[in-house]
C-alpha positions as CSV (number, residue, x, y, z in Angstrom):
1,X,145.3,89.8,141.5
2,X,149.2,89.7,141.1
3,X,150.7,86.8,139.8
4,X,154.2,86.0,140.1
5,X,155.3,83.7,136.7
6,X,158.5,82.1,137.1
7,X,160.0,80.8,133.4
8,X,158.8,83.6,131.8
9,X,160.7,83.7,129.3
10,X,160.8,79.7,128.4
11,X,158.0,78.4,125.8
12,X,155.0,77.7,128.2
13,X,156.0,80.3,130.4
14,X,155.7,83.2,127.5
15,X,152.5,81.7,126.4
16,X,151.0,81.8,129.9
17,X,152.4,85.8,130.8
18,X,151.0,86.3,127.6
19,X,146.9,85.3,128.2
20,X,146.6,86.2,132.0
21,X,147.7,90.0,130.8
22,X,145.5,90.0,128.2
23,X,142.6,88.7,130.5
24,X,143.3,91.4,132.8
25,X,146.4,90.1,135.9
26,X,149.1,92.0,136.8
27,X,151.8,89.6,136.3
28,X,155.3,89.7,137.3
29,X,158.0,87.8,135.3
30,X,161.2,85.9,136.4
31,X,163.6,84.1,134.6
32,X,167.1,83.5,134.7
33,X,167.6,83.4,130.8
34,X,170.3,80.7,130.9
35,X,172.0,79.0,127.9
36,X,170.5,75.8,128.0
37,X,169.3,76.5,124.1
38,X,168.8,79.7,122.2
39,X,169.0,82.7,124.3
40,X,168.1,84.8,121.2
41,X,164.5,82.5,121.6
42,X,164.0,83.2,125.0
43,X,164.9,87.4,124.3
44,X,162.1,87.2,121.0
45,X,159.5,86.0,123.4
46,X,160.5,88.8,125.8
47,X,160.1,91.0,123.0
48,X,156.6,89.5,122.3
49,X,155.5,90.9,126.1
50,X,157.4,93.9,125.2
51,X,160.5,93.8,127.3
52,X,163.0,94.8,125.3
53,X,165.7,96.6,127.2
54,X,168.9,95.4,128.3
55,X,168.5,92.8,131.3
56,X,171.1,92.7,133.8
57,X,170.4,90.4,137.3
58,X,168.2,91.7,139.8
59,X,167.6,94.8,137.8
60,X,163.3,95.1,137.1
61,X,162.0,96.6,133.8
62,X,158.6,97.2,132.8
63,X,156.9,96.4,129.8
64,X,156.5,98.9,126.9
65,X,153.4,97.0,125.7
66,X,152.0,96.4,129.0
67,X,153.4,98.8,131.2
68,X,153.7,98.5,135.0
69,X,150.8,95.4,134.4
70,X,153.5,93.4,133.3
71,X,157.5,93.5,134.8
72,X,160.1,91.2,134.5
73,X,163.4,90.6,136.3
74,X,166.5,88.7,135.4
75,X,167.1,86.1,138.5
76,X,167.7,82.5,139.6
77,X,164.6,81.2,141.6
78,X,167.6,79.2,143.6
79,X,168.5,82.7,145.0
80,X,167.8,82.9,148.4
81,X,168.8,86.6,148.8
82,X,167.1,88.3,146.3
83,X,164.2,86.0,145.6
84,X,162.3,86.6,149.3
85,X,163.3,90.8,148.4
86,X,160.9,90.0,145.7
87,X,158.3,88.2,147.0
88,X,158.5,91.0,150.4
89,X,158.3,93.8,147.9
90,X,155.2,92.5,145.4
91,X,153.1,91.0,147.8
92,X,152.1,87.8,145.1
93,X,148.6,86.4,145.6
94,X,149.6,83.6,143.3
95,X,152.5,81.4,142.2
96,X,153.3,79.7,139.0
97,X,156.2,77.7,138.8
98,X,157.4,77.2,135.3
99,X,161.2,77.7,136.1
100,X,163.1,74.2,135.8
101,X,166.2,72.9,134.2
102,X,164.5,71.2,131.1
103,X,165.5,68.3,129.5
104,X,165.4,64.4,130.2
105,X,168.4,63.5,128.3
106,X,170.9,66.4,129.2
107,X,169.9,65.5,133.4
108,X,172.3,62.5,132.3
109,X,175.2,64.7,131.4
110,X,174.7,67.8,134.0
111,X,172.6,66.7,137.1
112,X,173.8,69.5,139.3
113,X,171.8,72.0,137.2
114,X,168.8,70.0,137.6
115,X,169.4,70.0,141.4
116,X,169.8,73.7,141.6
117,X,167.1,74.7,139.9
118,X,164.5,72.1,140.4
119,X,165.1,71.5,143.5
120,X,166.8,74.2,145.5
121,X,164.9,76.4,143.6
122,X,161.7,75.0,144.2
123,X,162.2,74.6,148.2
124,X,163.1,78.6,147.7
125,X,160.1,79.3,146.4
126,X,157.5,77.5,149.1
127,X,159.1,79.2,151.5
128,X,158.6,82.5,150.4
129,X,155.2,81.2,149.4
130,X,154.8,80.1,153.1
131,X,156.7,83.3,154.7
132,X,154.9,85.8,152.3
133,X,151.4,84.8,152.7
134,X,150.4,83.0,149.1
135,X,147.7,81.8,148.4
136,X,148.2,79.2,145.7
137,X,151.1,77.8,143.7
138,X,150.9,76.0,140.7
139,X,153.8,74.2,139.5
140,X,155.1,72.3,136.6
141,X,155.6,68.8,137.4
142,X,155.9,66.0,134.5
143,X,154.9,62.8,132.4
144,X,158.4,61.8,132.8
145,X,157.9,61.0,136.1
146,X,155.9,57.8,135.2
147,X,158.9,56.1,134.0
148,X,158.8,52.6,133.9
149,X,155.2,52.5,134.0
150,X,153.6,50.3,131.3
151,X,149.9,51.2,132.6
152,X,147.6,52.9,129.2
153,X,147.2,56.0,129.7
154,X,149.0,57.3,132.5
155,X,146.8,58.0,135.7
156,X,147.3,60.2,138.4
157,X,146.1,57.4,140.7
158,X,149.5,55.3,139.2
159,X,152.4,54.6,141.1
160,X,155.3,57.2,140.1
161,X,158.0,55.2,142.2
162,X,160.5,54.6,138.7
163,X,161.5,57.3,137.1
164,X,164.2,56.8,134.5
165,X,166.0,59.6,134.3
166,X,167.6,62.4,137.0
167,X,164.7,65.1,135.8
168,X,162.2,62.6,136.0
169,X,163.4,62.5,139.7
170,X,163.2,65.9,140.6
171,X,159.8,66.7,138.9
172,X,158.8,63.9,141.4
173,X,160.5,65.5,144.5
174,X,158.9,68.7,143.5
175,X,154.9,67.1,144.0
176,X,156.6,65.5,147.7
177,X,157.8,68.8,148.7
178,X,154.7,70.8,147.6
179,X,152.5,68.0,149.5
180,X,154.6,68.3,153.0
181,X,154.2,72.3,152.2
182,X,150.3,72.0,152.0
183,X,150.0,69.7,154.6
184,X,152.0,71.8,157.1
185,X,151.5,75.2,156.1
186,X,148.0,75.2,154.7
187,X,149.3,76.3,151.2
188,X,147.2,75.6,148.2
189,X,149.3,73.6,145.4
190,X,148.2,72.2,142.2
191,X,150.5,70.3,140.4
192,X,150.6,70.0,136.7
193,X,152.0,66.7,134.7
194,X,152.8,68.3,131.7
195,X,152.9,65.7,127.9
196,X,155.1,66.9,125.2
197,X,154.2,70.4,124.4
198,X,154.5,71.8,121.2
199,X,153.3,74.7,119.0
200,X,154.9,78.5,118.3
201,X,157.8,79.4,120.1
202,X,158.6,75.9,121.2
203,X,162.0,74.8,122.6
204,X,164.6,73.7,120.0
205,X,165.4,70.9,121.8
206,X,162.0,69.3,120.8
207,X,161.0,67.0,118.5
208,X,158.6,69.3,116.9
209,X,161.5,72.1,116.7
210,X,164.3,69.3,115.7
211,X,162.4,68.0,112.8
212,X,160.6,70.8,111.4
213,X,164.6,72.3,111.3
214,X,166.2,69.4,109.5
215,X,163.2,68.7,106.9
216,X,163.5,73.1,106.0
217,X,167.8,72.0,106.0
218,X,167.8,68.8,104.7
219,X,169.4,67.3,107.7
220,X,168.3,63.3,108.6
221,X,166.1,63.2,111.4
222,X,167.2,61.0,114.0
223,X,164.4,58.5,114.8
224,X,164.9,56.8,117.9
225,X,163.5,53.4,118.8
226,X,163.2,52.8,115.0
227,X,160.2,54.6,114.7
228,X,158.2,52.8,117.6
229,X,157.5,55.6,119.7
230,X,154.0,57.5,120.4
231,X,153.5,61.0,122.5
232,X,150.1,62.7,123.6
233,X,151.7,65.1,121.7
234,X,149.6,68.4,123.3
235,X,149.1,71.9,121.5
236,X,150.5,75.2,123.5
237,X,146.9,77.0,123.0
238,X,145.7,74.0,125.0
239,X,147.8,74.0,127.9
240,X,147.6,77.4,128.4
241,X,143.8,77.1,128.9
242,X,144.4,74.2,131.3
243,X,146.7,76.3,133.5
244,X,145.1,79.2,133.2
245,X,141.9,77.5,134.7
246,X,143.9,76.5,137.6
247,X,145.3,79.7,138.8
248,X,141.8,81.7,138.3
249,X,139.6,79.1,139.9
250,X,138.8,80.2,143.0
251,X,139.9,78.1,145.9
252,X,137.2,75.7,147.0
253,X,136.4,74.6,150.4
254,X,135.6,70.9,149.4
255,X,138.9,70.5,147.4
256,X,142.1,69.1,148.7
257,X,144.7,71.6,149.3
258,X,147.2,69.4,147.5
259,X,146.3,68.5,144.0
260,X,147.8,66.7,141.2
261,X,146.8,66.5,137.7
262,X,147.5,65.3,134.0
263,X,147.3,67.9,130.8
264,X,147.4,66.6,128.0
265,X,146.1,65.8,124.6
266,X,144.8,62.8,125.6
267,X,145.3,61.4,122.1
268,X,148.4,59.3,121.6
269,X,150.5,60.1,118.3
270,X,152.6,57.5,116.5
271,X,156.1,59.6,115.9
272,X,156.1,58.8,112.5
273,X,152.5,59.7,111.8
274,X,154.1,63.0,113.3
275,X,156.6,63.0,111.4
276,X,154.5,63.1,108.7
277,X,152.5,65.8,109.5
278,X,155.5,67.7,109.2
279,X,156.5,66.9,105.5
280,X,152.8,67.7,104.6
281,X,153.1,70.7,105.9
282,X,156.7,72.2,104.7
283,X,156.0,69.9,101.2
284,X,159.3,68.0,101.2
285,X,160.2,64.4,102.6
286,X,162.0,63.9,105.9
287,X,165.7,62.0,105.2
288,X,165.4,59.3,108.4
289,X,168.0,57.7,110.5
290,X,166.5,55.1,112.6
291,X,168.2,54.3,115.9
292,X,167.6,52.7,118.9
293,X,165.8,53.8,121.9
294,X,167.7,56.2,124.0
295,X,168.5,56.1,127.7
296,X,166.3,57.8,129.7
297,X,163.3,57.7,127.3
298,X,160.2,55.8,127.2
299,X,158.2,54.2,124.1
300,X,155.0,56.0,125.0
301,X,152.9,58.5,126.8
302,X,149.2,58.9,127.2
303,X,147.6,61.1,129.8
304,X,144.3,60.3,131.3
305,X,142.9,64.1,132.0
306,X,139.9,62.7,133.7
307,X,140.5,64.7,136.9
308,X,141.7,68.4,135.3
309,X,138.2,67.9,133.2
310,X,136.1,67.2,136.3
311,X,138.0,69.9,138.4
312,X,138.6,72.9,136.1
313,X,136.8,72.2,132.7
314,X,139.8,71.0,130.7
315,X,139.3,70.3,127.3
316,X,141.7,70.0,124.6
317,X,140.5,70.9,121.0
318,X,144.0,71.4,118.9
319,X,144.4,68.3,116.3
320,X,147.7,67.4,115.5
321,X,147.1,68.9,111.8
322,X,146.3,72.2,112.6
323,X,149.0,72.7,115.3
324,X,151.8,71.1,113.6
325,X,150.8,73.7,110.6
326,X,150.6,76.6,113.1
327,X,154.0,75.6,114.1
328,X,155.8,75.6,110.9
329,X,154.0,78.8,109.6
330,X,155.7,80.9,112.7
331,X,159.1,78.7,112.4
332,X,159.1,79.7,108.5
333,X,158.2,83.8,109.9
334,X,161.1,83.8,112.9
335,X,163.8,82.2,110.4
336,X,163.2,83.1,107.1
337,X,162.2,80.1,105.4
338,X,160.5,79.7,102.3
């Protein structure tokens, strides 16, 4: 089976090249490796797979840990010339979408890069999945795109009709695009409302990332909402095994061809309970600066995983002690703390 991972160099993207090689999958790697945050992040995960040469656009390379089983090409999925050269070439039995414009709060200062990417880019990629024969795509879609909803815990089943901010939106165009797709092409899509992520290798625009980094620098932490915030905050080890269930599954007769689905923890954190975690962890106290709630933000998340349980076996095991520890163990390895 040859899988085509787009975001392969972003955080849950990495993760998920990562397993499927181990387990066996030719996988084929795409990422555009812009300067949203950190490039020098995105290259050490590259490293991690062992792509380590010099990337230049639309130039392949192959791994040296995992040879031929694993290549990797520097491209934007918006690309309508070089993307279907790809997908013509490699002959992909399966799609994951990971590649997206991150970011709820930054959509408020650049929307066109959310358009591009998340948008254009995902239209780009159904039809090459529709002119190229694929079987299934499974796409990253969002808790944001609950919004205003003030429904405990957040159900698939909900209505998603207020989103709050411009990535919110386009997370929710993507699951109406990839429904029109399976209903007039007979593609296979599962989409995938992620919750906060976090664990080793994580974006440094996260809160796990942002506060581990000001409690090791002595830098406040900026608390928004003064404090009243909670996230189903979710550990990396566990999404992986969510999404890896969902692109090895077989396809089913008796399922729907379009599918939507929560992963998650399932277990609400209060941000300052989180917080704390953190201090335990690194052995200092956080300095705090207590502010109000920002726009494009919501007070809470809580993902009901009822379905991805029922459908693929989801269960998330990671408690919030031992993956904020696993975090700051690899933050103090990658930047020299002590």
């Amino acid at each position: 089976m040859k899988i085509l991972v787009t975001g392969a160099a972003g955080f849950i993207g990495y993760h998920l090249c990562e397993k499927i090689l181990k387990l066996g999958y030719e996988v084929y790697g795409v990422d555009n490796l812009n300067d949203y945050y950190d490039v020098n992040l995105k290259l050490g995960r590259l490293r991690e797979l062992g792509i380590s040469q010099e990337l230049l656009f639309n130039k392949r390379v192959s791994s040296k840990i995992y040879g031929d089983k694993f290549q990797f090409i520097k491209l934007n999925i918006e690309d309508r010339v070089n993307l279907p050269i790809i997908f013509e070439e490699q002959q992909f039995d399966i799609v994951c979408n990971l590649a997206a414009q991150a970011g709820v709060r930054y959509s408020i200062e650049n929307p066109n890069a959310y358009v591009d990417s998340n948008i254009v880019g995902f239209i780009n990629l159904l039809e090459c999945a529709r002119n190229y024969k694929v079987k299934k795509i499974v796409y990253a879609s969002s808790s944001s795109v609950y919004g205003l909803n003030d429904k405990l815990p957040f159900s698939v089943n909900d209505n998603v009709d207020h989103p709050i901010s411009l990535y919110a939106a386009t997370k929710k165009s993507n699951e109406l695009m990839a429904h029109t797709y399976s209903h007039l092409f007979g593609i296979k899509t599962i989409g995938l409302r992620f919750f906060t992520v976090y664990g080793p290798w994580g974006r440094p625009d996260m809160a796990m990332f942002l506060f581990t980094d000001a409690v090791f620098n002595d830098k406040p932490i900026k608390v928004f909402n003064q404090g009243y915030l909670s996230r189903d905050f979710t550990y990396i080890d566990d999404i992986i095994k969510g999404v890896v269930a969902t692109i090895v599954a077989e396809t089913e007769i008796e399922k729907p061809l379009y599918e939507i689905h929560n992963i998650g923890n399932s277990r609400p954190v209060k941000l300052l309970d989180f917080i704390s975690e953190i201090e335990i962890c690194i052995g200092k106290t956080a300095k705090k600066e207590y502010l109000p709630m920002q726009a494009g933000d919501v007070e809470y998340t809580w993902a009901n995983v009822d379905s991805l349980v029922a459908d693929y076996g989801y269960k998330p095991t990671t408690s919030i002690k031992d993956g904020v520890k696993e975090f700051v163990e690899w933050f103090k390895v990658f930047y020299n703390k002590k």
